[in-house]
N, CA, C and O atoms as a GROMACS GRO file, in nm:
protein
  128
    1UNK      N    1  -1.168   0.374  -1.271
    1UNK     CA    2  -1.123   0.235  -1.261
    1UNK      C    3  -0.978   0.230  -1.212
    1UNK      O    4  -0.936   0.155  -1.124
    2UNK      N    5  -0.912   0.312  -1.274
    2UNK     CA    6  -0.754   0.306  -1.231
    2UNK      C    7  -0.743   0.369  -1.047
    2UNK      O    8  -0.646   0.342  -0.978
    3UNK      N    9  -0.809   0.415  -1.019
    3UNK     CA   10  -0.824   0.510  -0.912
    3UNK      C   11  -0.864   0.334  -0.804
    3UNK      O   12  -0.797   0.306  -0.705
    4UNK      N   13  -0.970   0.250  -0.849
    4UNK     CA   14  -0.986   0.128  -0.800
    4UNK      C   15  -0.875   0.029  -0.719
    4UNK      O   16  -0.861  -0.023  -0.608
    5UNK      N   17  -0.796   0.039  -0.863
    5UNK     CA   18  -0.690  -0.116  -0.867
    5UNK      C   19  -0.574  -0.033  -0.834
    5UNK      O   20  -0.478  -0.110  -0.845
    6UNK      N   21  -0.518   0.123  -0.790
    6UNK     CA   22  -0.499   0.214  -0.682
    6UNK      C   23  -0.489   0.147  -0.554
    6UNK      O   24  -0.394   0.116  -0.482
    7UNK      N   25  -0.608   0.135  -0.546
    7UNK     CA   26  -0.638   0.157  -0.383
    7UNK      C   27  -0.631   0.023  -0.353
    7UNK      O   28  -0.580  -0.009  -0.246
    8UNK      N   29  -0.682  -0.083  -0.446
    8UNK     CA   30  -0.702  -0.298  -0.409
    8UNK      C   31  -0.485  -0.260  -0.380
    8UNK      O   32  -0.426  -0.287  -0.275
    9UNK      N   33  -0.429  -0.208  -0.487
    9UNK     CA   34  -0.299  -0.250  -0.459
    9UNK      C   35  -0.229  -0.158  -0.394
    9UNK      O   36  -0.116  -0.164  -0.443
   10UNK      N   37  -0.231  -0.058  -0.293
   10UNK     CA   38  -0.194  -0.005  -0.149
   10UNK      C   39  -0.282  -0.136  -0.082
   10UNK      O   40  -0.201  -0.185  -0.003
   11UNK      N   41  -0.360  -0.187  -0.078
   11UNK     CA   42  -0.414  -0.264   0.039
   11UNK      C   43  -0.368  -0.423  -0.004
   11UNK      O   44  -0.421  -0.504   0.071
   12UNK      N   45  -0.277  -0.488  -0.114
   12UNK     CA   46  -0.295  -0.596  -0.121
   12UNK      C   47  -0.126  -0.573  -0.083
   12UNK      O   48  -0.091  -0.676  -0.025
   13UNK      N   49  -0.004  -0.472  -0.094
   13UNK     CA   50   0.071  -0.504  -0.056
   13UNK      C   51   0.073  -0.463   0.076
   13UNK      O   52   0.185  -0.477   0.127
   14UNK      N   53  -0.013  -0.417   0.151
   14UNK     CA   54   0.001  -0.374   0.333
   14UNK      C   55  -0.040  -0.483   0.360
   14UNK      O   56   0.011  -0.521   0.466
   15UNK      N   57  -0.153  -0.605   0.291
   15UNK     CA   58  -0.133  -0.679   0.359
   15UNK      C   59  -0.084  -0.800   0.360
   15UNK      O   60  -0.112  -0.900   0.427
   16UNK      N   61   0.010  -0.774   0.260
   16UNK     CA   62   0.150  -0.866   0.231
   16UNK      C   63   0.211  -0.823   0.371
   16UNK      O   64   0.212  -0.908   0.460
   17UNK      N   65   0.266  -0.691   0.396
   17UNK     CA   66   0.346  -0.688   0.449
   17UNK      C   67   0.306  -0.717   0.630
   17UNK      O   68   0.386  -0.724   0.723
   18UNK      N   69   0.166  -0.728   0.634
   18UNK     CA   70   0.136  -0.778   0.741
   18UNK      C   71   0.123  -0.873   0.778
   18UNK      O   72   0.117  -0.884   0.900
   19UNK      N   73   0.109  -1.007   0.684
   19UNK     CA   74   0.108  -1.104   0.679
   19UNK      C   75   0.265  -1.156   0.726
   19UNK      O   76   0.289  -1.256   0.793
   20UNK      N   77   0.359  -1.065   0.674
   20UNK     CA   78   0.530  -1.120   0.706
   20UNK      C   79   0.560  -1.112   0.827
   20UNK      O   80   0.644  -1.186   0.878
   21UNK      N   81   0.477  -0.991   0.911
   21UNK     CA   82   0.486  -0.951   1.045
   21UNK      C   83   0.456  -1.013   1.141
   21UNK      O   84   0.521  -1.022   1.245
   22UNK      N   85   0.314  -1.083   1.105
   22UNK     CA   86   0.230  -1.207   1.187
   22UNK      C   87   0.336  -1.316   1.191
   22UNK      O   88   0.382  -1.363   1.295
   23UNK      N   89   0.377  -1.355   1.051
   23UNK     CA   90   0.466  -1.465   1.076
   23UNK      C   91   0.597  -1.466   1.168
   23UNK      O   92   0.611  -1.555   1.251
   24UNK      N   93   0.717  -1.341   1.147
   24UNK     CA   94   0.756  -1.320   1.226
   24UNK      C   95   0.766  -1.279   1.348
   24UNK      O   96   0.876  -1.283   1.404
   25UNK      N   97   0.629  -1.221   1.428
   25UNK     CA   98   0.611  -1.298   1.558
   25UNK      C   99   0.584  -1.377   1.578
   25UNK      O  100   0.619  -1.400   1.693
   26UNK      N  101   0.513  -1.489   1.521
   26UNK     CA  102   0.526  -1.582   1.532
   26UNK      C  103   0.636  -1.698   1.533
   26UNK      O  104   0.634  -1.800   1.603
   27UNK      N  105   0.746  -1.654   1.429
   27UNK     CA  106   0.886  -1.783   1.434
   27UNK      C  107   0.958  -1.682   1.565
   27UNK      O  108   1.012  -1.759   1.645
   28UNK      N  109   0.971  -1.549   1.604
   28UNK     CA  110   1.026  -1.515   1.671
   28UNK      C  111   0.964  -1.579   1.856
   28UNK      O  112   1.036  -1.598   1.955
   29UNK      N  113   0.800  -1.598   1.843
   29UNK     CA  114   0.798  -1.634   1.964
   29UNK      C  115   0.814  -1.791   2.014
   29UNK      O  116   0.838  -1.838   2.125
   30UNK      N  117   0.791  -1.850   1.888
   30UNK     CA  118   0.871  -2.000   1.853
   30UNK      C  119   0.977  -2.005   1.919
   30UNK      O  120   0.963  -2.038   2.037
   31UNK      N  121   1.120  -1.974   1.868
   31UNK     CA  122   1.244  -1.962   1.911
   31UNK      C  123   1.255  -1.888   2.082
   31UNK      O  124   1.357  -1.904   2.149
   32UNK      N  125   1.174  -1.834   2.117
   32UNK     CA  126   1.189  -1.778   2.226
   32UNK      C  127   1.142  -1.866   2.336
   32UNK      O  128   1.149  -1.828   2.453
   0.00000   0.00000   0.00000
């Protein structure tokens, strides 16, 4: 089980951090 909620949370903060990425191409191609 721990080996589970492991692996959900490597994948729930990558896709935090992909989610910040999308956005900032996005305000970056905004401004551009």
């Amino acid at each position: 089980m721990s080996q589970v909620g492991g692996y959900s949370n490597i994948f729930t903060s990558t896709g935090t951090i992909l989610v910040l990425f999308i956005l900032l191409v996005i305000v970056s191609r905004t401004f551009i």
